[in-house]
N, C-alpha and C positions, 0 to 999 in steps of 0.2 A: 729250489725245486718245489718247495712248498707252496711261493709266490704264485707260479705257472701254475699249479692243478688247483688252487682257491679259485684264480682267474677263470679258468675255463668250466670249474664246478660254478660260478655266479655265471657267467655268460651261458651256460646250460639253463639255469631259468630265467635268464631275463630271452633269451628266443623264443616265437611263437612256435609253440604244440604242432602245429598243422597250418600248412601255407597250404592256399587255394589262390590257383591261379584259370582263370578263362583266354580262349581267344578273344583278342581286341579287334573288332571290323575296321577302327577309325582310329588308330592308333598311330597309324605312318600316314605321310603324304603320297599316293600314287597307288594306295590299295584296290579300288574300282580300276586302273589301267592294268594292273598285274592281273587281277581279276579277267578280264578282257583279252589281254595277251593268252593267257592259261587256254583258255575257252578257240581261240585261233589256231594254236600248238595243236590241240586236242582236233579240231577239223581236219587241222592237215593232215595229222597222221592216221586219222579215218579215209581220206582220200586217197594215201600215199599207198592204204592195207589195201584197199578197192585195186590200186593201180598194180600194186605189187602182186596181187592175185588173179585181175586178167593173165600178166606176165607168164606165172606160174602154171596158169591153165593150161598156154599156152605152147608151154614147153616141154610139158606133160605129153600134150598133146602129139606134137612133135617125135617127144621119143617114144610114144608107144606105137606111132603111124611108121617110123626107120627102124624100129626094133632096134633101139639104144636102150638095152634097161638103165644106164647108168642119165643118160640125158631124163628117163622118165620117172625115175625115181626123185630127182632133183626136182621137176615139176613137183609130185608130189610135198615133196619137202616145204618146197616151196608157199604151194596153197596149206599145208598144215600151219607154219610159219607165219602165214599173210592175217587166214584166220587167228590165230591163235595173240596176234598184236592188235588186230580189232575188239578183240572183246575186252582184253587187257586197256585199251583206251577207254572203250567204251563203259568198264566198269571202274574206270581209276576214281571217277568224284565217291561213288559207294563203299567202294575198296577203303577207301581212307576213311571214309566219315565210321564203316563198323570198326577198324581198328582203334581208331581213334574212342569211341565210345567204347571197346574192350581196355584202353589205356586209360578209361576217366574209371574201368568200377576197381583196378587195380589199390590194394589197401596198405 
């Protein structure tokens, strides 16, 4: 027993204090195509929030012109929803890069 905690009291200082590690831009092969794909994703689902919120208008519209509150409520929903995945795209590269720099000042 005495073997194992000498071991792990010597392997206690022979490990570095403090490991710093950064992201690697060129570290794997296919980083600028991921890169790219990311940046494609992110279009789409700007186009898909646009399409999804005509839709939603649409339907709104709909149920408020037949007096459906349940059909225009769901529009509503809907355009809340549509918005509410556009800004989330829109701000996902921000979103990350502050969390990210809240996770580098952590001590």
């Amino acid at each position: 027993m005495t073997l194992i905690l000498d071991t792990l009291a010597q392997a206690a200082t022979v490990l570095p204090a403090q490991v710093d590690i950064d992201p690697n831009d060129s570290g794997l092969p296919g980083i600028a195509a991921l890169r790219t794909i990311v940046g494609a994703v992110m279009t789409v689902g700007l186009i898909l929030s646009v399409l999804a919120l005509i839709i939603s208008a649409v339907v709104w519209g709909f149920g408020a012109n037949s007096s459906n509150p349940h059909l225009a409520s769901r529009g509503k929903l809907g355009v809340l929803i549509s918005c509410g995945a556009a800004i989330i795209t829109g701000a996902a590269v921000t979103l990350i890069n502050f969390f990210w720099n809240v996770g580098q000042t952590v001590s």
